[in-house]
N, C-alpha and C positions, 0 to 999 in steps of 0.2 A: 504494500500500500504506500502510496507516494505520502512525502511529508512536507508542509510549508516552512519555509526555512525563514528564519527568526531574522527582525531587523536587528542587523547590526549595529549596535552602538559604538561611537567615536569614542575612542579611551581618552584623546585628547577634550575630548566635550566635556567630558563627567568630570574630570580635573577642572577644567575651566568654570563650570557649576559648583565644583566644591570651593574652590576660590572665593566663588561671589560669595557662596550661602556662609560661608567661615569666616568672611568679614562680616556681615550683617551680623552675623549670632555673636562674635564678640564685642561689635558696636554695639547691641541691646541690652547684653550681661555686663557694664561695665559696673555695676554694686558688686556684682559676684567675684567680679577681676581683683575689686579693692579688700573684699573678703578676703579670697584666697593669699594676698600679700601678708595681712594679718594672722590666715592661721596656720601657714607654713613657717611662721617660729616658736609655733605651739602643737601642731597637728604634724605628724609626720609625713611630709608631702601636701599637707593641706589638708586631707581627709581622714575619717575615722574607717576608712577598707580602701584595700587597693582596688575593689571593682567602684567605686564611684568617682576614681581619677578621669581625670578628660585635659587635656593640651588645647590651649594653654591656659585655662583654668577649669575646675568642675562647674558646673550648677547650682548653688547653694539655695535652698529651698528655704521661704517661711511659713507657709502653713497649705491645709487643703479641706475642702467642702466638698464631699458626696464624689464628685467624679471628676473635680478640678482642682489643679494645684497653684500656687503664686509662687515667683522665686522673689529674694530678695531685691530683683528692680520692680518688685511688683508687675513683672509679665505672667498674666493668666492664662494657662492651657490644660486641655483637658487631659486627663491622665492617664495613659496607655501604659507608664512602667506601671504603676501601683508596688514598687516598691519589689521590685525583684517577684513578683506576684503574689505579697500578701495581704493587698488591700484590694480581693476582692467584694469587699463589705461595703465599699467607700470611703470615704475620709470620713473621720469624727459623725460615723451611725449615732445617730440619737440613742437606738437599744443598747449600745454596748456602752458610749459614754455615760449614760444613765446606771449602768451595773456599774461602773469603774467608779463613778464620782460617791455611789453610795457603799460601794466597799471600802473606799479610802477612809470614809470617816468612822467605822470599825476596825479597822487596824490594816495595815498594806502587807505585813510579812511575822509569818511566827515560826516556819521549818517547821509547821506540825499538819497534818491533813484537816480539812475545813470539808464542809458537805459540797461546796461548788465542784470542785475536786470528786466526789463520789457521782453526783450528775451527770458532769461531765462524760468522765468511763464508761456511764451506764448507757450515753448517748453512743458513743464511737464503738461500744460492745457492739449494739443495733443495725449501726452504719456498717460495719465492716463484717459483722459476724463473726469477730476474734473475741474469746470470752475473757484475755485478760490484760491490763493497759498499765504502763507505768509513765510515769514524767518527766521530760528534759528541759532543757530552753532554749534548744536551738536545730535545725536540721541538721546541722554537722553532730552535735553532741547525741541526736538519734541515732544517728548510723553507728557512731562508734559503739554506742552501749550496746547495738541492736548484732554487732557484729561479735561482739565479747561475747554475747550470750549464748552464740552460735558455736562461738569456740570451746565455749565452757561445756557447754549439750554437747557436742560431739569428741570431744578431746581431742580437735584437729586444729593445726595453725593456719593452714593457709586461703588464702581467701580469693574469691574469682570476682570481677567487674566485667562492664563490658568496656571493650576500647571506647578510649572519648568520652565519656558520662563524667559528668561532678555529683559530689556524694558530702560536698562540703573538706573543710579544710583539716581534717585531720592525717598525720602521715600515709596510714593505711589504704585511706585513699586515694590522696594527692599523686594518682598515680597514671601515666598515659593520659593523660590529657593536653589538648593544646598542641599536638604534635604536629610537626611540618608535615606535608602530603610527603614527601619525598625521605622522610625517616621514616612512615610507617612500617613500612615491613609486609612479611609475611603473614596473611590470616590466619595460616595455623600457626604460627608460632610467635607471636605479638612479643615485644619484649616490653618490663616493668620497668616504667621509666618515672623516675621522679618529675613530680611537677613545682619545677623552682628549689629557689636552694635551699638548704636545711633539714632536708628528707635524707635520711642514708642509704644505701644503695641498696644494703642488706636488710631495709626495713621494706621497700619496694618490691623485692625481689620475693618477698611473702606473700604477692596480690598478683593476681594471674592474668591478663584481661583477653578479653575474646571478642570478636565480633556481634553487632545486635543483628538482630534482623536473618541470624543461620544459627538452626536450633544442630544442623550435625557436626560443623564448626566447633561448639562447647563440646557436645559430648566427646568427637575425637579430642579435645586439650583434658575432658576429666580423666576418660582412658589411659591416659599419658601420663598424666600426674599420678593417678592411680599406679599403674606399674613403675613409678620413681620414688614409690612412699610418700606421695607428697598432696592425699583426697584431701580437697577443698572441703573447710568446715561449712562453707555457703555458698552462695550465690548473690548478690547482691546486685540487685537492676533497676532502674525505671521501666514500667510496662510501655509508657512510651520515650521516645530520647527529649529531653525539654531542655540542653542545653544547646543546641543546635538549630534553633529555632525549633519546628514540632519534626519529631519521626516519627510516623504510626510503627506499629507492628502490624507485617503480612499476616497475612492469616495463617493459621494453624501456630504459628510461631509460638506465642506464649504457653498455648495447649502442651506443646513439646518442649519446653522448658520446664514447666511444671512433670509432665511426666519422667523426665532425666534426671531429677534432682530426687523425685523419688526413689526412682529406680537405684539410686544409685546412695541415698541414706544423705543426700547433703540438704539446708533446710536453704530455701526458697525467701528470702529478704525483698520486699518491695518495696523501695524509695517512693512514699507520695508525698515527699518535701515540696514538691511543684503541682504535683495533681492532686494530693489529698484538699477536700473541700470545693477545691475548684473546676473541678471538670465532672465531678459527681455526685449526688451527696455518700454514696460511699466510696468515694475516688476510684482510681483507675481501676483497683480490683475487683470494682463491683461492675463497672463501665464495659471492660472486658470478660469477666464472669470468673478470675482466676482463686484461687487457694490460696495465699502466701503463708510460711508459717510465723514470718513477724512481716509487720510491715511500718514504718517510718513516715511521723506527721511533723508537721510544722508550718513555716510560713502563714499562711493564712487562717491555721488554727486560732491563733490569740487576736484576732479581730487589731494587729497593729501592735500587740504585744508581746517580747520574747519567748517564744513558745516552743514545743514538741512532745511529741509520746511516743511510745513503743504500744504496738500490739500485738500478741501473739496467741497461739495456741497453747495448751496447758501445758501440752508437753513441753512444744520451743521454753516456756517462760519456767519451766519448772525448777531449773537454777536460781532462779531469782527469789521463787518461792520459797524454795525450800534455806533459803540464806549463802550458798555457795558462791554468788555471783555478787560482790556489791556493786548496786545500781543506785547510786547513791547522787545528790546533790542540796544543798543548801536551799537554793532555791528553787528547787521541785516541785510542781504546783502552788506556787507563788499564788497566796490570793486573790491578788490583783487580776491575774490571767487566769484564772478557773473562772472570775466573776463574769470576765471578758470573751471566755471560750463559751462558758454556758449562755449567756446570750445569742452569741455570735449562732451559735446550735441552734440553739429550740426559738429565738426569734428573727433571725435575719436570714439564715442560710436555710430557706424552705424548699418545699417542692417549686413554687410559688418563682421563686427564686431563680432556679434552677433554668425551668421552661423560660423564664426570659434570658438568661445567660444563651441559652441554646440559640434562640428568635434571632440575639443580637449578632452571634457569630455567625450562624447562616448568611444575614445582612449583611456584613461586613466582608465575610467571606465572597460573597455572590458579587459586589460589586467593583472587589480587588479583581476577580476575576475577569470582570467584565472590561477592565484597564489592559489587562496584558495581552485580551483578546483585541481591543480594539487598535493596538497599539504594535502589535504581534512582538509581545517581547519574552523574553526567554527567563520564564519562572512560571510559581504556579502558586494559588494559595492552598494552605492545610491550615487546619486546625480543631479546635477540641473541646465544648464544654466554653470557658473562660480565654482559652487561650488557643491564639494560632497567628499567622505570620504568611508573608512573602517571600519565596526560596528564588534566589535569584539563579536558576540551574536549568538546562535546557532538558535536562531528566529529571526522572524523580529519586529523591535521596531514600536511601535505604539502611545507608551506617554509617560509621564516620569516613571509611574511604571514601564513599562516594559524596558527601558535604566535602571531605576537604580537596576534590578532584575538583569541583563544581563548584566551590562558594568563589562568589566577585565581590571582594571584601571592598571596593572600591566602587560599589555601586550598593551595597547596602552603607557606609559610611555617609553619602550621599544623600540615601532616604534618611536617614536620621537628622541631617542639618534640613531638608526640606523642612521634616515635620515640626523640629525644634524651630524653625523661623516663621510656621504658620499654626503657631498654638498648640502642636500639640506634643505632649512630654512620653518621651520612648526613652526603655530600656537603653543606656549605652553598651556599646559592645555589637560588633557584628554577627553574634550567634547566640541574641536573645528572639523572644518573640514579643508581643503583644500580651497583657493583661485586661481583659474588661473588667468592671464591677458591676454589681447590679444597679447601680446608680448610671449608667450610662443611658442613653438612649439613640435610636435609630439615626438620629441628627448629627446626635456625638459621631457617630460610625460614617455618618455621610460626609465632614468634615475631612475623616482620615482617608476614604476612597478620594476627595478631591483635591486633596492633595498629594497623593500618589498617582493622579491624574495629572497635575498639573507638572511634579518631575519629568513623568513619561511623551510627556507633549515637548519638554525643555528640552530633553533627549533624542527626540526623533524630528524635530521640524529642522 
């Protein structure tokens, strides 16, 4: 079947575009510019993470309502980061600000369990179908505990990922990511590469990583390790890739993950640091129908508030139970954020809720699409629930090979200075996605199709 061959974009255009849009956006941030002067002799580099750096200065935000935010020149646009995706609630929800301001004046923190705290669990028990939950404060601090408990359950060290995935900053995982196309390697045999300095080599070389998107890929690497003495105590995945803008999984995919990890005695870990809450209300495990025996929350969980849980089976959690595993933290169900989760649950994050999260990305989706149709340009949109994105790739991405064969990091750097110079606030980073909240609306979404209209017109005329 013949194919219509994609317009060519001028490499030298989109430079010349980034130009214009890069001086405007730093003519408009100059509060932000005069910030950043000030807290690079107090802030290390200026900011409190190295993901919210930006050249030549970040974005300093002062506050945000429902589905819009202000930076400190007081420029208003609506909010597509939401905060790395955990403000899918909106900004300052009256339900949750109402729990938060009336738990404060009862006490903010005592390190002892409070009933919000028992609510909670008894909600995410329902949602997820795992009967037993404990609490972190952050999606990185999930993973870790979530993975210690794996090791402690099986009395095995080593640990599997897929290539490319973030699982948050702890060394275990800090591992293959970010890799040049041309370091990758071979898919069977990926090697464990630190991500940035301070990870040792031999602490990497404990985490295996595999390709997504090829269930016989894993099994020949657990084969292998298996005959080297070396079975993976887990698995540890997103069901779908969310750092890469969106990857679905093919079908059958997940089905055969779960079945190989049984098969095989290693316990099934699901990352929904990015899709718990947001793409379902019992996130991706429910979305896709899968088993996990723990699975990993946060982000969006505390309605804005440092948050996370572990859920699992009785068996996965029965280390914990039984006292062998300390799962332990100070600030562990923080009253402040069980007041802010149990809202966020049982009044904001409804069915209700949900069906329009769905409405808006169909919307959104349909009329990104309808841009690159008109425009004949070479990407596609996906996405999911809350979140999905524009792949700038003339195929469709399938794992990290094929994003990093295909990604035009200089044509997604681009949509980001459009959208930041026409109101609207995107993730930085060329391999995030889009966040909606249920505060958005159709208009909000029509905003962002025309300005991605109005790039694609800059591009091709």
């Amino acid at each position: 079947m013949a194919t219509t061959a994609h317009t060519q974009i001028d490499r030298e255009r989109i430079r010349e575009l980034a130009a214009r849009e890069e001086t405007q956006l730093n003519a408009e941030t100059q509060g932000s510019g005069r910030l950043f002067e000030r807290a690079r002799k107090s802030l290390s580099s200026g900011v409190a993470s190295s993901y919210q750096l930006r050249d030549p200065w970040p974005i300093y935000l002062e506050r945000g309502e429902g589905a819009y935010v202000w930076d400190v020149d007081d420029n208003k646009m609506i909010d597509f980061h939401n905060g790395f995706g955990s403000m899918v609630q909106g900004h300052a929800h009256p339900a949750i600000t109402k729990a938060v301001t009336e738990r404060m004046a009862l006490g903010t923190h005592f390190a002892a369990p409070t009933e919000d705290a028992v609510v909670v669990a008894e909600e995410l028990q329902r949602r997820w179908d795992l009967p037993l939950w404990r609490y972190v404060n952050s999606g990185s601090e999930a993973t870790m505990d979530a993975i210690r408990i794996a090791r402690a359950h099986t009395g095995r060290d080593t640990i599997m990922k897929i290539f490319g995935s973030y699982h948050g900053h702890h060394d275990y995982v800090m591992v293959s990511i970010g890799v040049a196309y041309d370091k990758i390697g071979d898919r069977d045999n990926y090697a464990s590469l630190p991500y940035g300095a301070g990870i040792p080599q031999s602490v990497a070389e404990m985490t295996v990583p595999v390709p997504f998107n090829d269930a016989d890929a894993m099994e020949r690497r657990i084969e292998r390790l298996i005959r080297e003495d070396r079975k993976p105590a887990c698995v540890i995945m997103e069901a779908a890739m969310m750092n890469l803008g969106v990857i679905l999984p093919v079908p059958g995919y997940l089905e055969a993950v779960r079945e190989i990890t049984r098969k095989h005695g290693i316990l099934l870990i699901v990352d929904e640091v990015k899709t718990g809450i947001c793409i379902h209300p019992g996130g991706a495990s429910a979305r896709w129908n899968i088993q996990p025996d723990l699975v990993t929350l946060a982000k969006a969980l505390g309605g804005g508030l440092p948050s996370g849980a572990i859920g699992g089976t009785e068996e996965a959690l029965s280390t914990v139970t039984d006292g062998k595993v300390y799962q332990v933290g100070t600030y562990n169900g923080n009253p402040l954020v069980m007041a802010a989760a149990r809202a966020n649950l049982l009044e904001v994050m409804t069915p209700d809720a949900y069906a329009h999260l769905d409405s808006l990305n169909d919307h959104i989706l349909a009329g990104c699409e309808g841009v690159i149709a008109k425009y004949n340009l070479s990407g596609y949109a996906v996405g999911i629930g809350s979140k999905g994105c524009v792949t700038f790739s003339p195929t469709p991405i399938t794992d990290y090979d094929s994003f990093k064969a295909n990604q035009d990091g200089e044509l997604s750097d681009l949509a980001w200075l459009y959208n930041m110079n026409r109101g609207i606030f995107m993730t930085p980073g060329r391999e995030e996605e889009w966040t909606l909240s249920i505060t958005h609306t159709k208009n909000d979404c029509d905003q962002f199709v025309r300005v991605f209209d109005e790039m694609a017109r800059d591009l091709t005329s």
